[in-house]
C-alpha positions in Angstrom: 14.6 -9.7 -47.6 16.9 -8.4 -44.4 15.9 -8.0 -41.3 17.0 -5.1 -38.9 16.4 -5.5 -35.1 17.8 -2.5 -32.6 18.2 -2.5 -29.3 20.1 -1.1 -26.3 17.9 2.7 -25.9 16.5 3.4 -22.8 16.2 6.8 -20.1 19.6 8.5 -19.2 20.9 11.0 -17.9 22.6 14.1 -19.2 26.8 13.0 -19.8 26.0 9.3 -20.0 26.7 6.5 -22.5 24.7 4.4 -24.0 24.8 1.5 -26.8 23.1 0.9 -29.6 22.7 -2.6 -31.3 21.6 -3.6 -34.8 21.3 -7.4 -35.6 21.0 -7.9 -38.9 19.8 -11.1 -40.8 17.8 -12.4 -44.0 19.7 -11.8 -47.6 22.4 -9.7 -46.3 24.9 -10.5 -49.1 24.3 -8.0 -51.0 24.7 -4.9 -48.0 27.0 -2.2 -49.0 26.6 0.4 -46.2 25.1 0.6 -42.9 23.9 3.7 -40.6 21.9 5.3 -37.5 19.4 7.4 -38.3 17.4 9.7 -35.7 14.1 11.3 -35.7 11.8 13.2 -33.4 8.3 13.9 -33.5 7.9 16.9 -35.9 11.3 16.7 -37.6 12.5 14.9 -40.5 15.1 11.8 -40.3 18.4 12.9 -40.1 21.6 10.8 -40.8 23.6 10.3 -37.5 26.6 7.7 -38.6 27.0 5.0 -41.6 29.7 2.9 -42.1 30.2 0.9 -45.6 31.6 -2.3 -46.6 35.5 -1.3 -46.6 34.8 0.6 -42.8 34.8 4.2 -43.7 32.7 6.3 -41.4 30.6 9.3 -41.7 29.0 11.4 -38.9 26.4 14.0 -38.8 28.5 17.4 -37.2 26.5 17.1 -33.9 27.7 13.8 -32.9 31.2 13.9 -34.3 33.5 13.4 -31.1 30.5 11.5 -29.1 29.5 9.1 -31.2 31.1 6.1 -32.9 29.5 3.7 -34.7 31.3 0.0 -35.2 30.3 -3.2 -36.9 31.1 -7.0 -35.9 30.7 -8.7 -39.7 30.7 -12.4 -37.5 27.4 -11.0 -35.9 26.3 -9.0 -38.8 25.8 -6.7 -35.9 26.3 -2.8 -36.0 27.0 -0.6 -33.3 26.6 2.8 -32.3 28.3 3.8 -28.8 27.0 7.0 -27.4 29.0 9.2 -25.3 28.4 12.3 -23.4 24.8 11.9 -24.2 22.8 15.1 -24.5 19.1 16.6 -24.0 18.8 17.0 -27.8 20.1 13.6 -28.6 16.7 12.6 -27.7 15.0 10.5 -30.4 13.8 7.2 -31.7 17.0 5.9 -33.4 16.4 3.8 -36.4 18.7 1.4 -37.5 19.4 1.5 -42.0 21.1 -0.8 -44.2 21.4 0.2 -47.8 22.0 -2.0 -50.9 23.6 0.0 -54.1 23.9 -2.9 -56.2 20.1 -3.4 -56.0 18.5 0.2 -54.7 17.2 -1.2 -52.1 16.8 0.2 -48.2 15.9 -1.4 -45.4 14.7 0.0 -41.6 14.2 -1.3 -38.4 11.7 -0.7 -36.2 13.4 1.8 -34.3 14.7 2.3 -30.7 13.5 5.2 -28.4 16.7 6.9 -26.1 15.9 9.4 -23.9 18.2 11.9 -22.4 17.4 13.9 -19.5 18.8 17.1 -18.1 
């Protein structure tokens, strides 16, 4: 089993940064790729950044620029640093890590980030 804990969300203002932390822990061996997800009430989940095991990125279109998401392998910790924050950035941000050898996904509980105008 693998644990996912977020943190680091909170109230900002329009043009701010903020960073996002994922601790991972549990049987994390077999992790191939890691990512951000966002979701507001309403709307569906969308991808915001993943990173896999050999440290490629990928970036939804409306972060690319802002965003950058980073991982510490000594913490099992990912990152995702959050520049020039936006109004429509707002969004519970849920932290994903994704095993291909076995199928299986994994969520955290999710971290609210508010941005206001």
């Amino acid at each position: 089993q693998v644990q996912l804990v977020e943190s680091g969300g909170g109230l900002v203002q329009a043009g701010a940064s903020l960073r996002l932390s994922c601790a991972a822990s549990g049987t994390i061996f077999h992790i191939t790729a890691m990512g951000w997800y966002r979701q507001v009430p309403g709307k569906q989940r969308e991808l915001v950044a993943t990173i896999i095991t050999s440290g490629s990125t990928n970036y939804a279109d409306s972060v690319k620029g802002r965003f950058t998401i980073s991982r510490d392998n000594a913490k099992n910790t990912v990152y995702l640093q959050m520049n020039s924050l936006k109004p429509e950035d707002t969004a519970v941000y849920y932290c994903n890590a994704n095993s291909a050898p076995y199928g299986m996904e994994y969520w955290g509980k999710g971290s609210l980030v508010t941005v206001s105008s």
